[in-house]
N, C-alpha and C positions, 0 to 999 in steps of 0.2 A: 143619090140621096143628099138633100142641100144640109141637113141637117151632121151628117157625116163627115163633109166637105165642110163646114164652118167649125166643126170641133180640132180639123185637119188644121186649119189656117191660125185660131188662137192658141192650138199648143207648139208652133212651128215655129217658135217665136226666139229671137237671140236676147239671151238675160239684160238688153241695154234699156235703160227708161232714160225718157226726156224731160227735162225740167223747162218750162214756159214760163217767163217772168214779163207779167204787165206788158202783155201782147195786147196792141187796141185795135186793130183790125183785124174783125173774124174771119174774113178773107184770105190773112196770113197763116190764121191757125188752120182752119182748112189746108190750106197748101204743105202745111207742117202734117197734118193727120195723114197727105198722100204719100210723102216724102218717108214717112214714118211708119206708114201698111208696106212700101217697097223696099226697105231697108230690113223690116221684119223685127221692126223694134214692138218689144213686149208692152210697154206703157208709157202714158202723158201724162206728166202732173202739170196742174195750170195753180202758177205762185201768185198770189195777191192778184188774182184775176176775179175777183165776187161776181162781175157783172158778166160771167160767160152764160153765154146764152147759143147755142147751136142752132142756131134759125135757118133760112132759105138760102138766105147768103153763101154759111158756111157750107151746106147740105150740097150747094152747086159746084162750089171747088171742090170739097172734098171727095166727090163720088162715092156716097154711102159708105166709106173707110172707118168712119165710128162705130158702124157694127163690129169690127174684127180687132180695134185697137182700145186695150183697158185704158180707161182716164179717168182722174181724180183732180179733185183741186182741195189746195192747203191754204193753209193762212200763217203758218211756219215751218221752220226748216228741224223742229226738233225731231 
């Protein structure tokens, strides 16, 4: 059941979240989302990043890893 297995992989998660600060290649943050499904980190915030945009680019590095990993993006640290 994929649907069993996917609830399996996002409560599996180590309480660590990532902070991304004005990353400009989405090719990096890709590489950060796989880095960050295998370490089993719980979430990515992306800091003063307005222009993220998760297109083909990112979607080829990261191998579909944005399903299983929360992300958000700020505009401050308060």
């Amino acid at each position: 059941d994929f649907a069993a297995y996917l609830h399996h992989i996002q409560n599996n998660r180590h309480p660590i979240s990532l902070l991304l600060d004005q990353i400009r290649d989405i090719r990096n943050v890709g590489a950060i989302f796989r880095l960050a499904d295998a370490a089993r980190i719980a979430k990515i915030y992306f800091y003063k990043m307005e222009d993220v945009q998760l297109n083909i680019n990112f979607r080829r590095v990261a191998r579909s890893t944005e399903q299983f990993i929360i992300y958000e993006s700020l505009q401050t640290l308060e």
